[in-house]
ZAMARGU-4260 file (C-alpha; in steps of 0.2 Angstrom, whole numbers, plus 5000, padded with zeros to 4 digits):
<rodrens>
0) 5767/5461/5664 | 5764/5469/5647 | 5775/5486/5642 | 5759/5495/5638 | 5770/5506/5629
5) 5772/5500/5614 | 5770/5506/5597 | 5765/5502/5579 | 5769/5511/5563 | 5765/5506/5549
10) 5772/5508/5529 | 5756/5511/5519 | 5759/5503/5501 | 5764/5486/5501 | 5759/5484/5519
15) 5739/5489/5522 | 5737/5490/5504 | 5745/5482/5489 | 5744/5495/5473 | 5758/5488/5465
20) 5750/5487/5448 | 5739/5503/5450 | 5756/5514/5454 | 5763/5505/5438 | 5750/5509/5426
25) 5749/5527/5433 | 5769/5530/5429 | 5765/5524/5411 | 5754/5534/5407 | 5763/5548/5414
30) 5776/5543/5403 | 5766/5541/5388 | 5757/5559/5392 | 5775/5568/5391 | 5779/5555/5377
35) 5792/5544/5386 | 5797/5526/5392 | 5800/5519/5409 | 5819/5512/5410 | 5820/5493/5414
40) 5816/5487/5429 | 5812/5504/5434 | 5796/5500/5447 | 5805/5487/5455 | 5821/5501/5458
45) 5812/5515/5461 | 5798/5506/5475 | 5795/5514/5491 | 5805/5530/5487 | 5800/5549/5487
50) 5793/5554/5466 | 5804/5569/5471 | 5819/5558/5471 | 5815/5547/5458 | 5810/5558/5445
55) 5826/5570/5443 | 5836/5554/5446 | 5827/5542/5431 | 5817/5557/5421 | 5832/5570/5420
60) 5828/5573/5402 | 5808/5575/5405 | 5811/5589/5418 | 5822/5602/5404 | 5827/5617/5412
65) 5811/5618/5421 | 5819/5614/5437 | 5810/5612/5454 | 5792/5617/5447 | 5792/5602/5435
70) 5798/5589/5446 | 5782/5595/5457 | 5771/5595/5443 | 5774/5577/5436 | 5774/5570/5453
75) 5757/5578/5458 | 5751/5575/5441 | 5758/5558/5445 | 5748/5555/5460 | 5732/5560/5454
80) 5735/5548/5440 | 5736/5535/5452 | 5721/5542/5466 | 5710/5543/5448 | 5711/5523/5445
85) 5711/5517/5465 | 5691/5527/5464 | 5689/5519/5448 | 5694/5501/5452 | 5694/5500/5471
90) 5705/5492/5482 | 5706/5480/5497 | 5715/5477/5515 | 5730/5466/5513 | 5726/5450/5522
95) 5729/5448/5539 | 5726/5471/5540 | 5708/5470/5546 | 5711/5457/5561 | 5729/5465/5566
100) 5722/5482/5568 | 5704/5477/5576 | 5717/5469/5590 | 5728/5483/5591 | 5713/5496/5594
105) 5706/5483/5607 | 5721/5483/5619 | 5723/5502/5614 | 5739/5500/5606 | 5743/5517/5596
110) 5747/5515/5579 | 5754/5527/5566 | 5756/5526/5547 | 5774/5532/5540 | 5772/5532/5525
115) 5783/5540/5509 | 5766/5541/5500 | 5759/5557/5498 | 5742/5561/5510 | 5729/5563/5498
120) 5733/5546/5491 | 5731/5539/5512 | 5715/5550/5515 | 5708/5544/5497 | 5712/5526/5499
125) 5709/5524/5518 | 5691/5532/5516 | 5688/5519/5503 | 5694/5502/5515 | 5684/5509/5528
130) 5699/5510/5541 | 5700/5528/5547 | 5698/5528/5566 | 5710/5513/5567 | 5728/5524/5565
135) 5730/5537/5579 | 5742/5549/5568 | 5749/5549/5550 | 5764/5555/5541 | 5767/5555/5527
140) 5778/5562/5511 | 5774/5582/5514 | 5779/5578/5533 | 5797/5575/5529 | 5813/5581/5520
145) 5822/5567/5517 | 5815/5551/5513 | 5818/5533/5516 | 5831/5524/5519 | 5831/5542/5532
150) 5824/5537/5545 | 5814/5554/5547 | 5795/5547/5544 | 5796/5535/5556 | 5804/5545/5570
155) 5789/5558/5567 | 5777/5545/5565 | 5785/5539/5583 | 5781/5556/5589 | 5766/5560/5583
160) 5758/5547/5596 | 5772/5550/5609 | 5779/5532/5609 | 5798/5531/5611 | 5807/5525/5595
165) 5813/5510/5605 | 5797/5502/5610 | 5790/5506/5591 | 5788/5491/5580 | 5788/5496/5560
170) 5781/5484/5548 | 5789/5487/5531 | 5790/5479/5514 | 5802/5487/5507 | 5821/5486/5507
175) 5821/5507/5509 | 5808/5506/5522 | 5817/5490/5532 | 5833/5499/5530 | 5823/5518/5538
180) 5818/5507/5552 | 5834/5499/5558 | 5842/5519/5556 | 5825/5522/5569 | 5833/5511/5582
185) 5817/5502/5580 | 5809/5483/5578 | 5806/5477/5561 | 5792/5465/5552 | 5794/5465/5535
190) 5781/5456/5524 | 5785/5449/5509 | 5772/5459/5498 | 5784/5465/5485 | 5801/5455/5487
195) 5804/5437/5492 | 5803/5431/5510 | 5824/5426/5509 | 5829/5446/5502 | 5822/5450/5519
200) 5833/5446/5532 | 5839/5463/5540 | 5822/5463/5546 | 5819/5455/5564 | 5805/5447/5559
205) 5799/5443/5542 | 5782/5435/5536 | 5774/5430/5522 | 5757/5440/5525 | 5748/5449/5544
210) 5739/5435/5545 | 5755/5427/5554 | 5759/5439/5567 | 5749/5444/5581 | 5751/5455/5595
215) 5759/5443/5606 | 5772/5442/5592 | 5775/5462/5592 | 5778/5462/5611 | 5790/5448/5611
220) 5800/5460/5599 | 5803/5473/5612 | 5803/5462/5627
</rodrens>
């Protein structure tokens, strides 16, 4: 018989959308506003972690003896940046999202979105894909103090719709976010929207897109 217990959570960026290029563009500009370059390969690094991290740990010398208030201004700046060109260009489900989550809803499996992305950007973008009343709860970057590899987002998001961490499946794409799921005690799909299917092995399951999993896949992971 079926553990009807079961829980999903799911990373935001990289997993029900892919804005890869649109978080890019909007850290150049925020770098060309304050007259500054990105460091090398500094997406790739920085991917999946909190802007309050990344931006006294790559931008020390944008932040001056400003301290705390600047940080929060460059990333909220940042962010609207970013929420300004996802209205302006629009944005689209990952493949597979649409299906997985019509699924889901129909056995009425709870899903929650843990997310490090602030929760303007996932009320924004989630009006816009027309997915609203498919996740039971968010959390996202103002729920938490510490952020991924921590597993804190994902323990809330696991409370939130009252599923225990061990029958919670997290579906990631990011090494921080794969690594914040294992700390979790829970199940992880990764999908290999931003690194390659072989950097993704700490995962218990990996897969090139949604469209290869279904639910019968999820339960077998906590079976």
């Amino acid at each position: 018989m079926i553990n009807r217990s079961l829980g999903v959570i799911f990373d935001w960026d990289g997993v029900i959308i892919d804005s890869h290029d649109q978080h890019e563009q909007s850290w150049k500009k925020l770098a060309d506003e304050n007259n500054k370059e990105l460091p090398n390969n500094f997406f790739k690094e920085t991917f999946g972690m909190r802007n309050e991290f990344i931006i006294p740990n790559y931008f020390a010398d944008w932040i001056g003896d400003e301290g705390e208030d600047k940080i929060k201004n460059l990333a909220d700046r940042k962010e609207e940046i970013y929420r300004r060109i996802i209205i302006d260009s629009g944005i689209n489900p990952l493949p597979g999202v649409n299906k997985l989550l019509e699924s889901l809803k129909d056995k009425n499996i709870p899903c929650s979105i843990g997310s490090s992305t602030p929760k303007k950007n996932i009320e924004t973008v989630i009006e816009l894909i027309g997915l609203s009343n498919h996740f039971n709860a968010i959390t996202a970057a103002e729920d938490v103090s510490k952020g991924k590899p921590d597993p804190e987002v994902f323990l809330k998001a696991a409370e939130k719709i009252n599923i225990d961490p061990d029958n919670c499946i997290v579906i990631e794409d990011a090494h921080v976010g794969i690594d914040a799921g294992l700390a979790a005690n829970m199940n992880v799909v990764a999908v290999a929207t931003t690194h390659q299917i072989d950097q993704l092995n700490k995962a218990h399951l990996a897969v090139e897109s949604l469209e290869q999993i279904d639910i019968e896949d999820l339960y077998n992971l906590i079976s």
